[in-house]
N, C-alpha and C positions, 0 to 999 in steps of 0.2 A: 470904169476900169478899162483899159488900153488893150487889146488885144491885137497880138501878132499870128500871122497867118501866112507861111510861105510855101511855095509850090514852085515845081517845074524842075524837080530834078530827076537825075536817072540815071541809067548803065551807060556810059560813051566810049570808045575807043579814044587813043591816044590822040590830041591832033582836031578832034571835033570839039565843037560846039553847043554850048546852052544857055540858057536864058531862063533865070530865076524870077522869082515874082513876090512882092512882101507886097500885103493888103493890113492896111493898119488904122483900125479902128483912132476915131478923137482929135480928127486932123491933125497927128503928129508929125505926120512926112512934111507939113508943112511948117509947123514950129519948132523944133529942135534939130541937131544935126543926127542922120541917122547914118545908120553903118550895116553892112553885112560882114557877118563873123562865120570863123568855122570852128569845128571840131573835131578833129581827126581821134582815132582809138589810141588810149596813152597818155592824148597830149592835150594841154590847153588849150580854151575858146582863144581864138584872134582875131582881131579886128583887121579885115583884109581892104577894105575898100569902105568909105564914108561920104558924105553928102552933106554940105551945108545952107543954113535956108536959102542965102542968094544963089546956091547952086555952084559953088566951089566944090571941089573931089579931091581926093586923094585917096591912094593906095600905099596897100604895104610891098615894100619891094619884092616879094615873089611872086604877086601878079600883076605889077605895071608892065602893061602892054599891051596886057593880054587879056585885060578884066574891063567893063565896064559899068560903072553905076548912072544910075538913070532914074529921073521919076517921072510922071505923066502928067501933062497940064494943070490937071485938076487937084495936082499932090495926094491922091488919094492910091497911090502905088508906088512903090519901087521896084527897080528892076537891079538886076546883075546878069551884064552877059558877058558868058565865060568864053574865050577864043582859044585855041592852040592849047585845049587843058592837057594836062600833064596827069602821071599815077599817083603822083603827090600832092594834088588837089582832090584828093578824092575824102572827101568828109562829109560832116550833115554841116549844112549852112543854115544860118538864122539870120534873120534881122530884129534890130533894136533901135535905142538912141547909141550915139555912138560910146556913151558912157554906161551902157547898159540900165539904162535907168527903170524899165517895164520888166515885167514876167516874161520869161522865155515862151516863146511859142515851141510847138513841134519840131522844128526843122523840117528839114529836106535833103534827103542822100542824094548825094554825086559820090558816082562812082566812076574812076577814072580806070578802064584796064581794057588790056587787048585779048 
């Protein structure tokens, strides 16, 4: 069974910076395309940012620019580093396939405010 495991979020002020972490058990980061989603209070999970196995990205337009996905040689992590976040990124972030195909993990609060 695939477990998802993400870390590194927290309280930032407007304008600063973070750097998320998804540790994913069964070599998935390596075989399927993955994604970081969020979920703000309200509103739907989205898929902000994605990772393909050749290592193609893409984001959703309200963090191009500002967001980056990443994983580490070994595919056995992914990263999201968040730049210039805003109060409106402020959710719990998860990673998955990009098609949500695993059990949710935990997430991880970002919270964006001054």
């Amino acid at each position: 069974q695939v477990q998802l495991v993400e870390s590194g979020g927290g309280l930032v002020q407007p304008g600063e910076s973070l750097r998320l972490s998804c540790a994913a058990s069964g070599s998935i980061i390596s075989m399927v395309v993955m994604g970081w989603f969020r979920q703000a209070p309200g509103k739907q999970r989205e898929l902000v940012a994605a990772i393909a196995r050749l290592g193609t990205t893409s984001y959703a337009d309200s963090v191009k620019g500002r967001f980056t996905i990443s994983r580490n040689n070994a595919k056995t992590t992914m990263y999201l580093q968040m730049n210039s976040l805003k109060p409106e990124d402020t959710a719990v972030y998860y990673c998955n396939s990009a098609s949500g195909s695993y059990d949710w993990g935990q997430g991880t609060q970002v919270t964006v405010s001054s």
